[in-house]
C-alpha positions as CSV (number, residue, x, y, z in Angstrom):
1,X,-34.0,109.3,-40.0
2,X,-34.8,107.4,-37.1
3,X,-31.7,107.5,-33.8
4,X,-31.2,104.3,-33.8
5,X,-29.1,104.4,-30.4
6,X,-30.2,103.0,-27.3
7,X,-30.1,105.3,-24.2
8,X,-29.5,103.3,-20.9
9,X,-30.8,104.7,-17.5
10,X,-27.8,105.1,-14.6
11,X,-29.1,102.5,-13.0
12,X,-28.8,99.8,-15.8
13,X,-25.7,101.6,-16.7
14,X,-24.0,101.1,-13.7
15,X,-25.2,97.4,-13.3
16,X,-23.5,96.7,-16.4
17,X,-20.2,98.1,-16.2
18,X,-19.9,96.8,-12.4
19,X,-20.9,93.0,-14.4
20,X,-18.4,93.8,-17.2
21,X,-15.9,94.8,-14.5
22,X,-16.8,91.4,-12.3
23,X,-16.4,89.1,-16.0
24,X,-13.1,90.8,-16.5
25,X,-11.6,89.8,-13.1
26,X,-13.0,86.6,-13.5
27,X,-11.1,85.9,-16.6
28,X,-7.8,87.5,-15.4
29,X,-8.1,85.1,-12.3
30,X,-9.3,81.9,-14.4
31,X,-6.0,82.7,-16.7
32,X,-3.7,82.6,-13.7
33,X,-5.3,79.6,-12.3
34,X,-4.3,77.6,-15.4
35,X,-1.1,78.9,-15.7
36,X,0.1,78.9,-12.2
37,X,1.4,82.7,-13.0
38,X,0.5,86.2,-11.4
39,X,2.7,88.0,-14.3
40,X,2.3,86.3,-17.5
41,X,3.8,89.1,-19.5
42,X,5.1,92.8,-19.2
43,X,1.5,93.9,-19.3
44,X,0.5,92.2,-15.9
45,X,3.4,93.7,-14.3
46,X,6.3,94.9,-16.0
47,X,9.1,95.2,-13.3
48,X,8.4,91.8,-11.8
49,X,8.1,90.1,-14.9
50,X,12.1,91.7,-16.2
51,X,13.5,90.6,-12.6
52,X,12.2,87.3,-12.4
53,X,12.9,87.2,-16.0
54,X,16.6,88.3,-14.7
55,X,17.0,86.0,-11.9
56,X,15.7,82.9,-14.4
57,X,18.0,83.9,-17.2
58,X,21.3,83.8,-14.2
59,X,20.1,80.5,-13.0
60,X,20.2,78.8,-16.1
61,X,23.6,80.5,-17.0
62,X,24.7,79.0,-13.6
63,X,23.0,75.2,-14.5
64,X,25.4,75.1,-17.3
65,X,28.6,75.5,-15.4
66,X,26.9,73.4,-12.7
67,X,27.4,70.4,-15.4
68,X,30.9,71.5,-16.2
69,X,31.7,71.4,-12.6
70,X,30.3,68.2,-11.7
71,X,32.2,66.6,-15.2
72,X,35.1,68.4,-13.7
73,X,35.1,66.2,-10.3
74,X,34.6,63.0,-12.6
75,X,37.7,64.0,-14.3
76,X,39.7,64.7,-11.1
77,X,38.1,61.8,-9.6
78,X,39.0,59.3,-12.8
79,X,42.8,60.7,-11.6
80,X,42.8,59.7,-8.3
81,X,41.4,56.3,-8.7
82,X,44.1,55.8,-11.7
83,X,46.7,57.2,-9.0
84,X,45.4,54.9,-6.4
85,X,45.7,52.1,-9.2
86,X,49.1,53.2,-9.9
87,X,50.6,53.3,-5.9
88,X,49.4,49.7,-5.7
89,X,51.2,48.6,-8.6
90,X,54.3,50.3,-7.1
91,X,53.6,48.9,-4.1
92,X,54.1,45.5,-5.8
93,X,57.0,46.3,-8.0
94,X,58.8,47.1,-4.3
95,X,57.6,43.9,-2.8
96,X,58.9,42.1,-6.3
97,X,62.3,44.4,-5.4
98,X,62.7,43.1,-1.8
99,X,62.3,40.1,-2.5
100,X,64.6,39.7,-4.8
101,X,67.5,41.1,-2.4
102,X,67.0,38.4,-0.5
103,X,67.5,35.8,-2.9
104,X,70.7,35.5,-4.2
105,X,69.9,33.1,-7.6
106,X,70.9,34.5,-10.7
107,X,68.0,33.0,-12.6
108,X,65.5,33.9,-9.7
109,X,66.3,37.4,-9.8
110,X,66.1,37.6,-13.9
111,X,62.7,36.3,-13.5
112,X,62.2,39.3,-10.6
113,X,63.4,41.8,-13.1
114,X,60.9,40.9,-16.0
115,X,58.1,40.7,-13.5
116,X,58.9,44.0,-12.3
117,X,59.3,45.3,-15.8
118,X,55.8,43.8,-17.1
119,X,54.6,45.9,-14.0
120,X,56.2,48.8,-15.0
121,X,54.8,49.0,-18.6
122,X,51.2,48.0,-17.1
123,X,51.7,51.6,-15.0
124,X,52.2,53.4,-18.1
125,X,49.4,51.4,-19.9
126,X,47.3,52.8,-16.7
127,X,48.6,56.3,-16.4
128,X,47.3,56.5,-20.2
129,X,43.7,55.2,-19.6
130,X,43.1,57.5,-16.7
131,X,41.3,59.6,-19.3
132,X,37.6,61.5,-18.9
133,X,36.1,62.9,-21.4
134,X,39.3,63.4,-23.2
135,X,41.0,64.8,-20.0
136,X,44.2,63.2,-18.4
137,X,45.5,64.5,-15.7
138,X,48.3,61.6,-15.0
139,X,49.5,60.8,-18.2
140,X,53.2,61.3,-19.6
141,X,52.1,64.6,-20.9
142,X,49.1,65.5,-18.6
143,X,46.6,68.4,-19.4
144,X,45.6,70.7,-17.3
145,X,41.8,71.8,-16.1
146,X,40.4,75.0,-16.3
147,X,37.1,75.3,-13.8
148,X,35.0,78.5,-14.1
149,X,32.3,79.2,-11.0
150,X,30.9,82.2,-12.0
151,X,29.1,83.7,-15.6
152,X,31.5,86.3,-16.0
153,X,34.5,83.6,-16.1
154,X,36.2,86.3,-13.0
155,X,36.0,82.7,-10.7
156,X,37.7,79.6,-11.9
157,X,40.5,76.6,-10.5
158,X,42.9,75.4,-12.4
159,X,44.1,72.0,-11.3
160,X,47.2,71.1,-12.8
161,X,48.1,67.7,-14.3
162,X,51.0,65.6,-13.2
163,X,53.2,63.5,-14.9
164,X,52.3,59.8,-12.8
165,X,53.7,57.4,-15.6
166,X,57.0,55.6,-14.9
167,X,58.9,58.4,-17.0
168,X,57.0,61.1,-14.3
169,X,57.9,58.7,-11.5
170,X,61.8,58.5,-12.5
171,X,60.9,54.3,-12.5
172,X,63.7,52.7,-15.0
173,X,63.5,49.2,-16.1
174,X,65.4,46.5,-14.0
175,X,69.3,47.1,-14.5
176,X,71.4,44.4,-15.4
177,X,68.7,42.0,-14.5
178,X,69.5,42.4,-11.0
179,X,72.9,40.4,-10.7
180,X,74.2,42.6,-8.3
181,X,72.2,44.3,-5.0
182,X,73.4,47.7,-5.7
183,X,70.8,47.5,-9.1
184,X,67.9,46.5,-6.6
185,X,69.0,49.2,-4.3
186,X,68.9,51.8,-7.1
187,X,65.3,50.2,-7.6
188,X,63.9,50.5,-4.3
189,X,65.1,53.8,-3.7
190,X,63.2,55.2,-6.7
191,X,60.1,53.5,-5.7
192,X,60.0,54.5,-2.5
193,X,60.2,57.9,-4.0
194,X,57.7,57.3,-6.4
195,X,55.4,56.2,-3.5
196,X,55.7,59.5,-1.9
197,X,55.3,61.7,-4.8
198,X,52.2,59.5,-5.7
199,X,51.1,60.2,-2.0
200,X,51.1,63.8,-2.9
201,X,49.7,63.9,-5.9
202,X,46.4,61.8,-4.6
203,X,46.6,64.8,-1.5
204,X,46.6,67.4,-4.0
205,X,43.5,65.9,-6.3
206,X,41.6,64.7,-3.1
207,X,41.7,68.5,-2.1
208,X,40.8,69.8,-5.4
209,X,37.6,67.5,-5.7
210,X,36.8,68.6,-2.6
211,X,36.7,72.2,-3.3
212,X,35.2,71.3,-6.6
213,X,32.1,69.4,-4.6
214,X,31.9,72.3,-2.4
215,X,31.8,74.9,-5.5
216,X,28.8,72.4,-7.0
217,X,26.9,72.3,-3.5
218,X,27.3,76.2,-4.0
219,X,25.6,76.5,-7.1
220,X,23.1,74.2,-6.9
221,X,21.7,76.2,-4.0
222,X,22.5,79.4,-5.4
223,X,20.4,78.3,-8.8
224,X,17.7,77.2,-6.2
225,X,17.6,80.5,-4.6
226,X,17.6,82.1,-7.7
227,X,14.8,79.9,-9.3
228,X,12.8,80.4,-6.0
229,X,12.8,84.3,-6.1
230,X,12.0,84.1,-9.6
231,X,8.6,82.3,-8.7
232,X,7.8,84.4,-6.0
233,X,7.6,87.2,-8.2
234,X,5.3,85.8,-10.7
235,X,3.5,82.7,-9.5
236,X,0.4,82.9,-8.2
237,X,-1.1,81.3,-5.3
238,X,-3.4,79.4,-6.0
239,X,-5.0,78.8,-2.8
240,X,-5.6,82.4,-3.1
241,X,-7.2,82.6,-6.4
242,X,-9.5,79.9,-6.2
243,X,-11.2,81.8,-3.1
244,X,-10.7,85.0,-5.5
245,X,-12.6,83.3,-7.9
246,X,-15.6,82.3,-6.0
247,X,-15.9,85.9,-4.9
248,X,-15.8,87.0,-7.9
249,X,-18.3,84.6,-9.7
250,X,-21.1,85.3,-6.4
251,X,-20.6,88.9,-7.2
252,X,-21.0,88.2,-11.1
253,X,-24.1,86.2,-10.3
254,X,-25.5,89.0,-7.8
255,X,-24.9,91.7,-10.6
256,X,-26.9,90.2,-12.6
257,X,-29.8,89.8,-10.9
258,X,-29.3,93.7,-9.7
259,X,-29.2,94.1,-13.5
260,X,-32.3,92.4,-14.2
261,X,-34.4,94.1,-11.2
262,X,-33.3,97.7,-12.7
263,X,-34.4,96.6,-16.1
264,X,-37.5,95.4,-14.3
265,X,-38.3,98.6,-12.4
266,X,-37.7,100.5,-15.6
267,X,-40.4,98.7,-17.6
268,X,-42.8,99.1,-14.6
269,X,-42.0,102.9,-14.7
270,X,-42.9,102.8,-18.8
271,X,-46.1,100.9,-18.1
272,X,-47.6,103.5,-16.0
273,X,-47.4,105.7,-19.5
């Protein structure tokens, strides 16, 4: 039986696997053109492809308390504008108040007293709206947030709700109409009260939604960071490759005419037989 095998000279040999080498790097560099990536898989590189997997996998754990956090200043914020809200109504329950010491009608001051009590029950109708997202931290019974920073749940604020409806604020409705300045007295001393525990209150939430925004300013760099060091270890630049690539294909082209010359000198050499 015939050997059917084909014997190469060292030459040719060589030509070829240096042109087979040259097609190989070609494709590996055309592959991370299109995909933008140095480290597609474990294969390519198996210790930057687990960290950047790593750093990728913390930066998205992090994106999803990011959006808790910034839903968390919407709640505080919803408070403090409901607070705000609620000191100007006070405000005008007082002014309703003073005035009505200084008028000494009967029927004048009844009308006062149901102004300021229509007042009053529009505070608690506005304590009880302040709500986001199901959160209420000024209601008659306020609830409390929970903020976590950090994926293992070791970081977190809780801000604490207050009480800022008239039950909270220790605002009773008008006594006795106001027939007598001692009820109006009673009145203006609780709502001078209330104005400074709603004072407070707005100091406190102001403070927490500024530590909150500072938290979020935190993480969105920190998921940045983290999201950049992730692409440096896999992207590829592509600047770099494209000049890669026209290397590469010159020497592909250049191989095979070096393997078309050995072929050629070999036929000469079998001619002269």
């Amino acid at each position: 039986m015939a050997d059917s095998s084909i014997n190469l000279s060292a030459p040719t040999r060589t030509n070829l696997l240096a042109l087979q080498n040259t097609t190989d790097l070609i494709g590996r560099t055309q592959k991370r053109l299109s995909t933008g990536l140095k480290v597609n898989s474990a294969i390519d590189d198996a210790i930057a492809f687990f960290q950047a997997r790593s750093l990728t996998d913390r930066a998205g754990d992090l994106s999803v308390l990011k959006g808790s956090i910034d839903q968390s200043i919407s709640s505080v914020e919803t408070a403090s504008d409901g607070i705000q809200a609620i000191s100007d109504i006070v405000e005008q329950m007082k002014g309703i108040a003073l005035s009505s010491k200084s008028d000494a009608n009967v029927q004048n001051r009844s009308k006062a007293a149901i102004q300021f009590n229509d007042l009053r029950s529009q505070l608690d109708n506005l304590a009880n709206d302040a709500s986001y997202k199901g959160t209420n931290l000024i209601k008659g019974s306020p609830a409390n947030l929970k903020v976590t920073f950090s994926e293992d749940g070791s970081s977190t604020l809780t801000i604490s709700g207050v009480s800022s409806d008239s039950s909270g604020l220790a605002l009773t409705a008008a006594a006795n109409n106001w027939n007598v300045d001692g009820n109006i007295d009673t009145a203006i001393n609780k709502l001078d009260s209330a104005l400074s525990t709603l004072r407070s209150t707005a100091s406190t939430m102001g403070s927490n939604a500024s530590v909150l925004s500072l938290r979020l300013d935190f993480t969105k760099n920190l998921i940045n960071s983290l999201e950049e060091g992730s692409a440096k270890l896999v992207n590829a630049d592509l600047n770099s490759e494209s000049a890669n690539l026209l290397t590469l294909q010159t020497r592909q082209q250049l191989g095979t005419i070096g393997l078309s010359i050995a072929q050629q000198s070999e036929q000469s050499i079998l001619r002269l037989f």
